[in-house]
N, CA and C atoms of all chains as a GROMACS GRO file, in nm:
protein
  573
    1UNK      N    1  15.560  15.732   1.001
    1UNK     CA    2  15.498  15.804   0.891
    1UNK      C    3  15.597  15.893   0.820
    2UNK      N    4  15.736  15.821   0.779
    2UNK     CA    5  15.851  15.935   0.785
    2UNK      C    6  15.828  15.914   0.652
    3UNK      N    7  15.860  16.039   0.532
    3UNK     CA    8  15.868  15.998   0.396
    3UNK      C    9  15.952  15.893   0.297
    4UNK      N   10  16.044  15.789   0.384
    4UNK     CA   11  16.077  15.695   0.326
    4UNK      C   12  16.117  15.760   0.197
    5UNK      N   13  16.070  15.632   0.076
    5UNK     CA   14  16.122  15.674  -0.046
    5UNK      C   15  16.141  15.768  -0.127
    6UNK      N   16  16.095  15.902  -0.060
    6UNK     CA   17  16.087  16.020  -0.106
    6UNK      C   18  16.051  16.056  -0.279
    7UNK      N   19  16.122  16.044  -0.333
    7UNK     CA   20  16.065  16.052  -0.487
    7UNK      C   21  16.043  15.955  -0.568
    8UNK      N   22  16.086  15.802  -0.470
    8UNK     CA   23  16.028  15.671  -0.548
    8UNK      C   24  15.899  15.698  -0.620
    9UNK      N   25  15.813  15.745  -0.570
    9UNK     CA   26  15.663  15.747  -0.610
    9UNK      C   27  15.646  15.787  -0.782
   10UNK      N   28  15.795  15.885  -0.796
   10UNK     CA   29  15.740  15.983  -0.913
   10UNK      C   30  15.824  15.900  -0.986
   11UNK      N   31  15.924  15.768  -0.966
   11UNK     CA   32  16.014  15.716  -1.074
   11UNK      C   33  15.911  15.709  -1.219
   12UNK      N   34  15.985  15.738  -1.322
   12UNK     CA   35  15.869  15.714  -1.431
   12UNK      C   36  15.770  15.773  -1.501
   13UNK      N   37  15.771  15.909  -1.419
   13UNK     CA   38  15.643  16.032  -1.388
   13UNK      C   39  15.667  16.125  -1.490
   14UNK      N   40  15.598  16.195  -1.546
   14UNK     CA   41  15.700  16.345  -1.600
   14UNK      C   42  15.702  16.380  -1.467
   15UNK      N   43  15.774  16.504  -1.450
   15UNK     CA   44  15.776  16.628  -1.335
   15UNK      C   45  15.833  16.744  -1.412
   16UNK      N   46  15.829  16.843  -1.323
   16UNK     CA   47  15.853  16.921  -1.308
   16UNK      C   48  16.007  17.004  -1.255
   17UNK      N   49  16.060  17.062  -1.258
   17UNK     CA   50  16.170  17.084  -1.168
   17UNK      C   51  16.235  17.234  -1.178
   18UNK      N   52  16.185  17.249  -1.055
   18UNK     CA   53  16.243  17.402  -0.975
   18UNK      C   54  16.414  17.442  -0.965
   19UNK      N   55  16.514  17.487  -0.995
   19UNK     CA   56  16.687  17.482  -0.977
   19UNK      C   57  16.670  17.564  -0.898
   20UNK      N   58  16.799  17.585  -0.832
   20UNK     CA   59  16.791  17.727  -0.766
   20UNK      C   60  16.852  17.801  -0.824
   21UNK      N   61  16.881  17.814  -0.986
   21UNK     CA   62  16.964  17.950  -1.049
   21UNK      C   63  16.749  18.006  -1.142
   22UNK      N   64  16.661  17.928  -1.106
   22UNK     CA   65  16.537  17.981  -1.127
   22UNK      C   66  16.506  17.904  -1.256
   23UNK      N   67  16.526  17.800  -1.302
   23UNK     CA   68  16.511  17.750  -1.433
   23UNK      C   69  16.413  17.689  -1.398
   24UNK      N   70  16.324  17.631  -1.450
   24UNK     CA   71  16.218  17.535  -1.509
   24UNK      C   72  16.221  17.426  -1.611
   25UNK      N   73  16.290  17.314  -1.496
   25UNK     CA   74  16.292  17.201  -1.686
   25UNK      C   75  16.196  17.093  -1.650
   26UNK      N   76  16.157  17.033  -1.706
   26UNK     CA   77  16.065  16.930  -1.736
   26UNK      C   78  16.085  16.799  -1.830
   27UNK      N   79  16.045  16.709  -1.724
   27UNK     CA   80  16.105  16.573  -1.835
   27UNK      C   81  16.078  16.456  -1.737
   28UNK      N   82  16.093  16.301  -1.763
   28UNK     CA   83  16.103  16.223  -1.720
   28UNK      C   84  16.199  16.153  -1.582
   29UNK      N   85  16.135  16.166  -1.460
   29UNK     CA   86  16.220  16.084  -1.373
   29UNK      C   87  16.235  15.932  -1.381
   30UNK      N   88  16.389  15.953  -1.413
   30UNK     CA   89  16.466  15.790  -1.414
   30UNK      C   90  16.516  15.741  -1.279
   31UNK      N   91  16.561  15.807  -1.211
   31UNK     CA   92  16.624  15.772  -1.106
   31UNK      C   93  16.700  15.904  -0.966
   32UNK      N   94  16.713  15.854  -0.880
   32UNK     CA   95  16.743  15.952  -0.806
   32UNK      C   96  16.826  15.894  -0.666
   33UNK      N   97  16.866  15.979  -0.586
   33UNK     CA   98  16.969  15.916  -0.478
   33UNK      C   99  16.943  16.017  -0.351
   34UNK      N  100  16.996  15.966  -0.281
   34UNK     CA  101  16.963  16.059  -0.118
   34UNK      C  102  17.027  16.168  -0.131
   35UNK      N  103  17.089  16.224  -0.137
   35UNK     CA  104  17.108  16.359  -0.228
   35UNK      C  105  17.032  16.432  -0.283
   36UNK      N  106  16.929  16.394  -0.343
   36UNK     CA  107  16.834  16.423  -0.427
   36UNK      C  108  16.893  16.445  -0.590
   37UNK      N  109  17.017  16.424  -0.595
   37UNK     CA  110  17.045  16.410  -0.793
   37UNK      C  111  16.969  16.339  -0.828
   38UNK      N  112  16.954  16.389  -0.953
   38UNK     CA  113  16.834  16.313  -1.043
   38UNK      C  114  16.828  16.254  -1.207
   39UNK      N  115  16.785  16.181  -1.196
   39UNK     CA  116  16.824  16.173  -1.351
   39UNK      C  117  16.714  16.171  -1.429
   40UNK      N  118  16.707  16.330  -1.567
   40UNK     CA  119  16.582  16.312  -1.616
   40UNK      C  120  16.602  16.268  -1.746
   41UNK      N  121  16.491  16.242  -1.839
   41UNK     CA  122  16.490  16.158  -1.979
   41UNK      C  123  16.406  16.259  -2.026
   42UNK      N  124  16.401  16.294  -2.184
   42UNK     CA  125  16.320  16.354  -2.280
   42UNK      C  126  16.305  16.458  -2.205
   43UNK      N  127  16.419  16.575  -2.129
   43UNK     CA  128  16.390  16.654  -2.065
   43UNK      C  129  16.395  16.812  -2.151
   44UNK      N  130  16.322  16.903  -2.093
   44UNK     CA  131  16.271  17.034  -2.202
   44UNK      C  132  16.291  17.125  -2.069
   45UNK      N  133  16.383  17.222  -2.107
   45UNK     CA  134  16.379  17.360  -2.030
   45UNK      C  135  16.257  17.462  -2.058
   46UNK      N  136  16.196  17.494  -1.976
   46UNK     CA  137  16.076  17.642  -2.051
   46UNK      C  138  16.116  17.764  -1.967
   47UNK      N  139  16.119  17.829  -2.071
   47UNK     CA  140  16.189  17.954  -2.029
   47UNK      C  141  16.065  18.075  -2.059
   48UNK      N  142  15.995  18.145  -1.925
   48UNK     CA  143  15.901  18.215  -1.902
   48UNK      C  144  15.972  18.372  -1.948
   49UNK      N  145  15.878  18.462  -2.010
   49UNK     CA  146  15.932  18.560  -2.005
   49UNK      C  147  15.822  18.675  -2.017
   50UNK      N  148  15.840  18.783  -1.982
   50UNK     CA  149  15.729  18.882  -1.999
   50UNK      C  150  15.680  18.930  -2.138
   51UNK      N  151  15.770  18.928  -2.234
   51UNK     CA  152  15.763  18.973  -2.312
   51UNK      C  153  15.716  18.857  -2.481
   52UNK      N  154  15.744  18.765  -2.461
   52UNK     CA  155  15.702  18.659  -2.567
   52UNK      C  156  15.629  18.528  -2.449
   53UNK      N  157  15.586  18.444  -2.523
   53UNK     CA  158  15.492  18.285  -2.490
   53UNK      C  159  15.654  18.232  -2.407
   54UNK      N  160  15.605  18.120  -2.365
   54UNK     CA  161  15.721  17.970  -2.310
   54UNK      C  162  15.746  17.957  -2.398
   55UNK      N  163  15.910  17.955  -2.390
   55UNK     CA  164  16.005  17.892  -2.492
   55UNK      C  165  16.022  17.750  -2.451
   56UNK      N  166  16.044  17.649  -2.516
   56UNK     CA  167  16.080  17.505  -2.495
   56UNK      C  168  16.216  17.440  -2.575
   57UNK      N  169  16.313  17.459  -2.452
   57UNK     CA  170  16.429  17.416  -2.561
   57UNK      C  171  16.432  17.256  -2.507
   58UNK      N  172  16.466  17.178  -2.553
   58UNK     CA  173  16.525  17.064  -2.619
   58UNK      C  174  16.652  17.015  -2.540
   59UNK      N  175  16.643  16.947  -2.396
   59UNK     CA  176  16.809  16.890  -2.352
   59UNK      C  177  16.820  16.754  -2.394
   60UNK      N  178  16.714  16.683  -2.364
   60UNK     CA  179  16.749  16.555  -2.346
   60UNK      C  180  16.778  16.472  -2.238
   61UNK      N  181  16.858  16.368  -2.232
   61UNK     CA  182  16.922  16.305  -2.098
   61UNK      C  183  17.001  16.376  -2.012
   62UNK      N  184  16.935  16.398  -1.876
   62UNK     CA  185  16.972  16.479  -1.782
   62UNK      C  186  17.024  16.421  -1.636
   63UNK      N  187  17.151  16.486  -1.550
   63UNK     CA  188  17.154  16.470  -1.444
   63UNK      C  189  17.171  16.599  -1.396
   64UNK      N  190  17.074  16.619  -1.263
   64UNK     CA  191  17.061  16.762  -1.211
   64UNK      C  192  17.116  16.688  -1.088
   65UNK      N  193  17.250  16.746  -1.005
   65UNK     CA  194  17.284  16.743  -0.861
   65UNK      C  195  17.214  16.775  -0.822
   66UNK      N  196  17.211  16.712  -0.706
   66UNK     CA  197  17.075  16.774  -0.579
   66UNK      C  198  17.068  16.914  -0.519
   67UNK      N  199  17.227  16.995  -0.499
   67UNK     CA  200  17.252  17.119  -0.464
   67UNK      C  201  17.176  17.234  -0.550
   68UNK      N  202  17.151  17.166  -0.663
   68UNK     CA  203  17.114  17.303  -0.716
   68UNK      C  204  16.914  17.253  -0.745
   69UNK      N  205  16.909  17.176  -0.638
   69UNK     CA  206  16.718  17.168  -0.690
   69UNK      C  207  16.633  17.240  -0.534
   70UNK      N  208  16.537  17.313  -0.583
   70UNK     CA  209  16.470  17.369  -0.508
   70UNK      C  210  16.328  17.292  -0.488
   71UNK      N  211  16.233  17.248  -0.587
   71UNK     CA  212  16.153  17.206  -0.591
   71UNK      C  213  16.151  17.075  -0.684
   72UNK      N  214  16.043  16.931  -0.687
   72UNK     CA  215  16.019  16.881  -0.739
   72UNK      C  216  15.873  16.854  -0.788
   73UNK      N  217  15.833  16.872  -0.873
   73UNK     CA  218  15.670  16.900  -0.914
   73UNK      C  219  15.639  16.784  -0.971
   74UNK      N  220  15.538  16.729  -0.931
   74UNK     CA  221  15.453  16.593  -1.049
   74UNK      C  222  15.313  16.670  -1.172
   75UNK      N  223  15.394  16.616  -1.246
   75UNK     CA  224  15.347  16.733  -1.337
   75UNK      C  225  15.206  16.666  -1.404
   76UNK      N  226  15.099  16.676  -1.368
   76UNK     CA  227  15.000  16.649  -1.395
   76UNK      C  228  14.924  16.681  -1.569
   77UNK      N  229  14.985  16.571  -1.645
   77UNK     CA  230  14.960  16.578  -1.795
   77UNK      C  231  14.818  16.641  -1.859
   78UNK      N  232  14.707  16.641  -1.755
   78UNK     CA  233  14.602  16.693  -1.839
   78UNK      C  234  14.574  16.851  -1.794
   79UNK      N  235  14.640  16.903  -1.671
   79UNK     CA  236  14.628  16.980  -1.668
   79UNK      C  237  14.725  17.120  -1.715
   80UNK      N  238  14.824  17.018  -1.788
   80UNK     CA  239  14.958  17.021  -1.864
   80UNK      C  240  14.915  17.062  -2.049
   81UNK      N  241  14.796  17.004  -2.025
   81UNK     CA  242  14.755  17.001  -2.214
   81UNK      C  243  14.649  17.126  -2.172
   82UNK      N  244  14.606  17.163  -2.114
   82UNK     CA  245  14.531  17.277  -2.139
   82UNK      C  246  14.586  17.374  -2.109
   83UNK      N  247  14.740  17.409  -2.090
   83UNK     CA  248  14.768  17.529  -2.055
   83UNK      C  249  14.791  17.536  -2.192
   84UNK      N  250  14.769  17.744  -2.230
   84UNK     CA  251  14.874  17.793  -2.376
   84UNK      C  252  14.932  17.830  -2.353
   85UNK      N  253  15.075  17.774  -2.370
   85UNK     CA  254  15.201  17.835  -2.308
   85UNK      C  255  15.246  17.964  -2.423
   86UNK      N  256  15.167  17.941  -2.540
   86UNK     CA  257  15.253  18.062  -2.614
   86UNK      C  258  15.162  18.165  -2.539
   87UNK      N  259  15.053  18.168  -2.464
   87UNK     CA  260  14.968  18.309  -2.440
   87UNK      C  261  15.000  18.346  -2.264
   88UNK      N  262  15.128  18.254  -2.217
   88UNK     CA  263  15.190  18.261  -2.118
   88UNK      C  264  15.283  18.404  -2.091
   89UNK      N  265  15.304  18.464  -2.005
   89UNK     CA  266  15.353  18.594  -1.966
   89UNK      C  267  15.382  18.578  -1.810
   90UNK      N  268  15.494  18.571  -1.792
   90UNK     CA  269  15.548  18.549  -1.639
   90UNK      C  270  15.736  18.603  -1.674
   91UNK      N  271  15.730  18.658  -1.493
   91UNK     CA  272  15.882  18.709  -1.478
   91UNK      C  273  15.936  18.589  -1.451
   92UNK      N  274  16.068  18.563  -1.453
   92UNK     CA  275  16.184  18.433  -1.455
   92UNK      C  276  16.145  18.427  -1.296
   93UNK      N  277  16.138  18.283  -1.291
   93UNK     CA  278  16.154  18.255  -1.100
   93UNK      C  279  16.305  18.326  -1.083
   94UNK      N  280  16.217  18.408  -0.949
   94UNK     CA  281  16.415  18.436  -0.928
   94UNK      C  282  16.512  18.336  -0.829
   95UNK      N  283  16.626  18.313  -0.840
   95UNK     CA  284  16.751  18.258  -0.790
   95UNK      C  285  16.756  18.210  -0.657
   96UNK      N  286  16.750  18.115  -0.613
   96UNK     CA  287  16.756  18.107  -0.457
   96UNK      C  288  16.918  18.150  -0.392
   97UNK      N  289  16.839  18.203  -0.260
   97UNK     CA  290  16.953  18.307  -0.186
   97UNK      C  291  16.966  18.247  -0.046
   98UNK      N  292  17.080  18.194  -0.016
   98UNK     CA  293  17.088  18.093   0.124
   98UNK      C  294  17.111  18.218   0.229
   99UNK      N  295  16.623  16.633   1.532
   99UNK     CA  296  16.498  16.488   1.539
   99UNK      C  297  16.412  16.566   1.592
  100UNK      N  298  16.382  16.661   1.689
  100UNK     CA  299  16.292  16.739   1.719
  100UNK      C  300  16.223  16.784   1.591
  101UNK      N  301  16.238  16.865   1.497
  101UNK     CA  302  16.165  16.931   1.423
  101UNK      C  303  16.116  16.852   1.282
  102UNK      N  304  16.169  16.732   1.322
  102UNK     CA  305  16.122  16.631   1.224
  102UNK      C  306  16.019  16.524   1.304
  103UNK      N  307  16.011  16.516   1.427
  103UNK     CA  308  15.938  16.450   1.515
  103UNK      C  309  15.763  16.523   1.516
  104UNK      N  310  15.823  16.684   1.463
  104UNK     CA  311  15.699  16.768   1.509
  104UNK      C  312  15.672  16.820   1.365
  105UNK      N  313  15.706  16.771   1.283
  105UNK     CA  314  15.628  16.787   1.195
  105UNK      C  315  15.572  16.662   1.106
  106UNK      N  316  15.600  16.542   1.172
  106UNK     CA  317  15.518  16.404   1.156
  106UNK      C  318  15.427  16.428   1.235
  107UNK      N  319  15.405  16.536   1.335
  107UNK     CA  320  15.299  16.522   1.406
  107UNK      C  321  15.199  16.634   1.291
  108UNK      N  322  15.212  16.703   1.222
  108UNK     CA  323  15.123  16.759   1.144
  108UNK      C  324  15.119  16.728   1.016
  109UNK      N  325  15.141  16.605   1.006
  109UNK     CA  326  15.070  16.544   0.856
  109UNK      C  327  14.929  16.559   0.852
  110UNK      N  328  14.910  16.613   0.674
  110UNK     CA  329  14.740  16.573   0.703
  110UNK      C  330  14.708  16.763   0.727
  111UNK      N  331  14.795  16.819   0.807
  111UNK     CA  332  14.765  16.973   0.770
  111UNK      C  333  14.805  17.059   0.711
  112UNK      N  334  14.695  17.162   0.648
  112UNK     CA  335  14.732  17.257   0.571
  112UNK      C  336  14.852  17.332   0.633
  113UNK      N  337  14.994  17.406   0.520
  113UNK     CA  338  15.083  17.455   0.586
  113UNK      C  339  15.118  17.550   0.403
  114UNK      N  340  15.213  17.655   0.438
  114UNK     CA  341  15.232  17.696   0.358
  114UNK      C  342  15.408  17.744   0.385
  115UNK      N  343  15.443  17.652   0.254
  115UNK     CA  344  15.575  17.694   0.244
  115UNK      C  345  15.656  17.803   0.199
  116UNK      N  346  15.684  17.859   0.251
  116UNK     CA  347  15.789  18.022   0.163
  116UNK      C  348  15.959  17.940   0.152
  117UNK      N  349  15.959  17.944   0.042
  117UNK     CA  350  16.121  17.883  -0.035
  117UNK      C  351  16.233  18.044  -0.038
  118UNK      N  352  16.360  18.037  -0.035
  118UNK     CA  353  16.437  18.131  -0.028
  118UNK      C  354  16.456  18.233  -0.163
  119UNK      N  355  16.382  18.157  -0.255
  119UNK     CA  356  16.356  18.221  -0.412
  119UNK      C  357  16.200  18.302  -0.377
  120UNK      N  358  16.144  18.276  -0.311
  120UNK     CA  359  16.007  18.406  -0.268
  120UNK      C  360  15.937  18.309  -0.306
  121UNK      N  361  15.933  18.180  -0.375
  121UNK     CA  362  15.794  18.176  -0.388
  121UNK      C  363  15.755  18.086  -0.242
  122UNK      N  364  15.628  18.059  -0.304
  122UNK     CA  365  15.532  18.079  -0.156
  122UNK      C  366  15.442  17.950  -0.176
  123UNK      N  367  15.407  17.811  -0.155
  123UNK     CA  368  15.334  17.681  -0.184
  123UNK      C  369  15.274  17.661  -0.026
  124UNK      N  370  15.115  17.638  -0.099
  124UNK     CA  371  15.054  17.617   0.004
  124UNK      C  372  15.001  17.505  -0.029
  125UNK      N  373  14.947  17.390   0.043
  125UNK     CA  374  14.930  17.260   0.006
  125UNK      C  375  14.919  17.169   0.183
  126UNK      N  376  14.853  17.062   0.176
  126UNK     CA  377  14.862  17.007   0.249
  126UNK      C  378  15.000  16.871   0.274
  127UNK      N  379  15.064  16.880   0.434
  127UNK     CA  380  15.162  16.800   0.458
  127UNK      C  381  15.166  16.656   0.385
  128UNK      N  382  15.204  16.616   0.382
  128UNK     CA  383  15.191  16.460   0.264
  128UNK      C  384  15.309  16.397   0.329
  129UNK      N  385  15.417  16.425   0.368
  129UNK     CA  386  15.557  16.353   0.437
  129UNK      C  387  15.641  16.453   0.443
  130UNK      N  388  15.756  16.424   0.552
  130UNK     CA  389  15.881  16.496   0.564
  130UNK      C  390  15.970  16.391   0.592
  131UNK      N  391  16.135  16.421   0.580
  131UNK     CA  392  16.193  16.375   0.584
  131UNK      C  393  16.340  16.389   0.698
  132UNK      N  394  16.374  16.313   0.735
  132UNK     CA  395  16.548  16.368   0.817
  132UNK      C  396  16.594  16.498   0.827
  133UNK      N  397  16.607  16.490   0.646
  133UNK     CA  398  16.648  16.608   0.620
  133UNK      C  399  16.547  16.758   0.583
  134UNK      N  400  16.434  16.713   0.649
  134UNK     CA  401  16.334  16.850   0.649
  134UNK      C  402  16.290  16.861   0.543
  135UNK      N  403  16.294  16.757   0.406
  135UNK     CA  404  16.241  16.788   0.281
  135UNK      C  405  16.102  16.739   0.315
  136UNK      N  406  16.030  16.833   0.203
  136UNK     CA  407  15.856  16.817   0.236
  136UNK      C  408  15.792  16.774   0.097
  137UNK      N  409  15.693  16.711   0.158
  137UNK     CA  410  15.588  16.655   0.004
  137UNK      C  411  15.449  16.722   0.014
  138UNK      N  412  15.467  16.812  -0.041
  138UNK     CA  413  15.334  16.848  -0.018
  138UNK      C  414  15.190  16.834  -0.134
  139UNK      N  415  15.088  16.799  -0.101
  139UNK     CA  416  15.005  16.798  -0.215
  139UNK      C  417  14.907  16.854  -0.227
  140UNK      N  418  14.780  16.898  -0.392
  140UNK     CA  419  14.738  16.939  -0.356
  140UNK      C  420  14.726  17.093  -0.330
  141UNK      N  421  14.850  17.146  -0.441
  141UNK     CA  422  14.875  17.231  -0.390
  141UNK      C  423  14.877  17.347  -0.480
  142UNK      N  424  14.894  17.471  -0.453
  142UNK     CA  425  14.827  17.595  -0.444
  142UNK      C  426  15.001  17.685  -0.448
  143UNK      N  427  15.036  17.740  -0.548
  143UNK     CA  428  15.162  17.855  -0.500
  143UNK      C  429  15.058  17.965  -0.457
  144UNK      N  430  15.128  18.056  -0.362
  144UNK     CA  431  15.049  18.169  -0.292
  144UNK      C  432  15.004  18.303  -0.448
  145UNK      N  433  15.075  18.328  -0.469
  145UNK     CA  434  15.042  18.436  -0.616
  145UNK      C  435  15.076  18.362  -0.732
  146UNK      N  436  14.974  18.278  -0.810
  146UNK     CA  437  14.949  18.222  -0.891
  146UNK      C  438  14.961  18.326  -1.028
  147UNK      N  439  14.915  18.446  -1.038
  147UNK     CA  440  14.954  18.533  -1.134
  147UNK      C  441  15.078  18.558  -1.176
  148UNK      N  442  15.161  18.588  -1.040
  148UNK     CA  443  15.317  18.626  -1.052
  148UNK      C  444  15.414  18.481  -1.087
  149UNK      N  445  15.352  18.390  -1.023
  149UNK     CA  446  15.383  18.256  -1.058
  149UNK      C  447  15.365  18.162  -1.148
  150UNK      N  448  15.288  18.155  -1.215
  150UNK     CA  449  15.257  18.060  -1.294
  150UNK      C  450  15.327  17.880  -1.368
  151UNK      N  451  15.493  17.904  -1.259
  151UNK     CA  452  15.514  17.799  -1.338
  151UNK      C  453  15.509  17.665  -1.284
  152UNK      N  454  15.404  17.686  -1.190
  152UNK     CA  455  15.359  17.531  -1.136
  152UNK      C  456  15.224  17.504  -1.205
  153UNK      N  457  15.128  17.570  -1.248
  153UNK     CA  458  14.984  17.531  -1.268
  153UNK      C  459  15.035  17.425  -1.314
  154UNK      N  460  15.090  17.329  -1.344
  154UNK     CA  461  14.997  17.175  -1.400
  154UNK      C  462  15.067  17.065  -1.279
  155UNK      N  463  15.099  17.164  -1.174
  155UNK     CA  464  15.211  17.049  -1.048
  155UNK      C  465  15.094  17.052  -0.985
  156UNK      N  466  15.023  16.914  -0.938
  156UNK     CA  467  14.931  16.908  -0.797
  156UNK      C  468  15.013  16.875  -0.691
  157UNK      N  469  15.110  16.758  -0.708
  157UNK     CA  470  15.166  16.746  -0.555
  157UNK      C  471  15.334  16.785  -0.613
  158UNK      N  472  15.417  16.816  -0.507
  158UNK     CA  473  15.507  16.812  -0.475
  158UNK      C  474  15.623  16.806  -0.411
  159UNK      N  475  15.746  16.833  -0.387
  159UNK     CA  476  15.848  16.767  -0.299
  159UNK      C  477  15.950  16.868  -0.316
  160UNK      N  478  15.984  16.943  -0.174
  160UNK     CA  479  16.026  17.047  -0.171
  160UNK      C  480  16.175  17.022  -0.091
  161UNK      N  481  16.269  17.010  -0.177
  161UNK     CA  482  16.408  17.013  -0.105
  161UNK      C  483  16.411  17.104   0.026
  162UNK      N  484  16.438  17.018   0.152
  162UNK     CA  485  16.494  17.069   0.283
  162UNK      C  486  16.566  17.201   0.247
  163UNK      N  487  16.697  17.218   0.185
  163UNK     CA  488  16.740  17.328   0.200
  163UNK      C  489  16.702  17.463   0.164
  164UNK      N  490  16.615  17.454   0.096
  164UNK     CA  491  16.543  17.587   0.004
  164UNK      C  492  16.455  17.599   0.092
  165UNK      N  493  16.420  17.573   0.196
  165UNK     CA  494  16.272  17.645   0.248
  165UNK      C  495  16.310  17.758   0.347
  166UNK      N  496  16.247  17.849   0.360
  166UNK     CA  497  16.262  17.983   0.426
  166UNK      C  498  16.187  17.957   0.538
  167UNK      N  499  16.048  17.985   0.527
  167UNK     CA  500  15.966  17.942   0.654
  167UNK      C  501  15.827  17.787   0.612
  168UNK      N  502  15.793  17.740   0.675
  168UNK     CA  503  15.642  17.688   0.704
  168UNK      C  504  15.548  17.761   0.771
  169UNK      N  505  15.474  17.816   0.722
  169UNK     CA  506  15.333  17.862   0.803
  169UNK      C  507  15.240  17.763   0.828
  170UNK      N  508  15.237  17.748   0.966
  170UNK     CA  509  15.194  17.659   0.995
  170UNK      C  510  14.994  17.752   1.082
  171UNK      N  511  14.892  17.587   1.097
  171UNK     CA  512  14.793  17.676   1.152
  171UNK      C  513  14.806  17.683   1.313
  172UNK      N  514  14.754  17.786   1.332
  172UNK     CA  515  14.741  17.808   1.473
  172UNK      C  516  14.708  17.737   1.596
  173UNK      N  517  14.633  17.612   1.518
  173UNK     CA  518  14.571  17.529   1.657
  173UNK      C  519  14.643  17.405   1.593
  174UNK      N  520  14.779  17.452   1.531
  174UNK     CA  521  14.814  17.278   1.501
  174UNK      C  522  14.959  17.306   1.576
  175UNK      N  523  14.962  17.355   1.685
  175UNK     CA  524  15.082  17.317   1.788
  175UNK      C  525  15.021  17.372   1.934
  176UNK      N  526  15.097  17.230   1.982
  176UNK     CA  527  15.072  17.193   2.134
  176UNK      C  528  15.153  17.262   2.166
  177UNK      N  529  15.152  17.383   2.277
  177UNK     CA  530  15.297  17.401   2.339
  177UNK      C  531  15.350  17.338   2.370
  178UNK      N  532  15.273  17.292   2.476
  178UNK     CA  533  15.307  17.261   2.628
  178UNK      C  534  15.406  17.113   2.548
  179UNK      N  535  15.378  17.032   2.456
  179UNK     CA  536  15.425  16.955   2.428
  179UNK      C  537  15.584  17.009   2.369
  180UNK      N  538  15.581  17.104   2.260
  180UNK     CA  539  15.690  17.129   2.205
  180UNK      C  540  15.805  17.226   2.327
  181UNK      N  541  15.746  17.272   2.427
  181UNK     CA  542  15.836  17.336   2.560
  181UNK      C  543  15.883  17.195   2.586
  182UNK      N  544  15.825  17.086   2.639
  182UNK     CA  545  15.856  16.978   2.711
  182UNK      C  546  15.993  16.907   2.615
  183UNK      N  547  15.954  16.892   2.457
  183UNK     CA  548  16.046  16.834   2.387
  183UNK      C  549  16.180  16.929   2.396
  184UNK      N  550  16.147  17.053   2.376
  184UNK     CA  551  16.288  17.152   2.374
  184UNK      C  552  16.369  17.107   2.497
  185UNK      N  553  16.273  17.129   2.585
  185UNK     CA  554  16.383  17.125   2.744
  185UNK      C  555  16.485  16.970   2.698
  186UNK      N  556  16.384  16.869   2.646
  186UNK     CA  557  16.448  16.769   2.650
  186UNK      C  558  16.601  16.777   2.528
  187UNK      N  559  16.571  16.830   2.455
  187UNK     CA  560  16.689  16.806   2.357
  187UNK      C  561  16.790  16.944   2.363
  188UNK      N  562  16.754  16.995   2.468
  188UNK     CA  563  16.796  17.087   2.528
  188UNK      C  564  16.943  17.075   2.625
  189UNK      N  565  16.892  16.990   2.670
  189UNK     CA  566  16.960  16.886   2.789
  189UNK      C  567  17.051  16.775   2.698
  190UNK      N  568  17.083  16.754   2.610
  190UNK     CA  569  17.188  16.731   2.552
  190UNK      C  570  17.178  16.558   2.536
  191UNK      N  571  17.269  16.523   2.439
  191UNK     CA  572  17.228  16.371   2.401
  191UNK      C  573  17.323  16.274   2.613
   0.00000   0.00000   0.00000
């Protein structure tokens, strides 16, 4: 019952994705390796802040090394369309500390 | 292999992860891996206010190296089993 393909499941998926410098980007999983690098498509950083809504910048084609990922999220699209991210108010995830 | 042996034995239970960045995911076991990475689904960050930037993640997959602790439940470990495994990997390959 060992997790095998580990993020096979989400090839194709949007997700989500946790760094450990605290970022939040979001975008398409293309591919990935035992390592956990990843490669995302149509990918968007959102940048939380206390003081204004989610910002959404614009990367594009992405490879994130595995060293710097903390989390991987399947980002569930409808529960994705009802958030308002401009009426959003959150502190930056902070930094992971080994 | 011990702590990957014993936590195939708690698939299927609620556990709550604390990551080295503070946050805190609670969710039920879904798979682990070699390398201690977890899938969890289903799931719940502990302060959803302070957090917010999972609400639209139900399941997810938590890189081995970032995790701080698992809280695990109380009646989901055998001692007597996990004393018996220690002694054994204890005692050396």
């Amino acid at each position: 019952m060992s997790t095998g393909p580990g993020l096979e499941s989400l090839v194709d998926q949007t997700i989500s994705v946790i760094t450990n410098d605290g970022r939040n980007i979001v975008g398409v999983l293309r591919g990935f390796d035992q390592a956990t690098n990843i490669i995302l498509d149509e990918s968007h950083e959102r940048v939380y802040s206390t003081k204004e809504g989610v910002q959404q910048l614009v990367l594009g084609l992405y490879i994130i090394r595995g060293d710097n990922i903390s989390v991987v999220g399947e980002l569930d699209e409808e529960l994705d369309a009802n958030l308002d991210l401009s009426k959003l108010r959150a502190h930056p995830l902070k930094p992971v500390i080994h | 292999m011990l702590f990957f042996s014993y936590f195939k034995e708690l698939v299927g239970k609620e556990v709550t992860v604390e990551l080295k960045n503070d946050l805190a995911i609670r969710g039920i076991l879904h798979s682990v891996d070699q390398y201690l990475n977890i899938k969890l689904e289903n799931i719940r960050v502990v302060d959803q206010d302070k957090y917010p930037h999972m609400l639209s993640v139900r399941n997810c997959f938590i890189r081995g190296s970032v995790v701080r602790y698992v809280q695990l439940p109380p009646d989901g470990v055998d001692i007597d089993i996990l004393h018996d495994a220690t002694r054994r990997e204890a005692r050396g390959p």
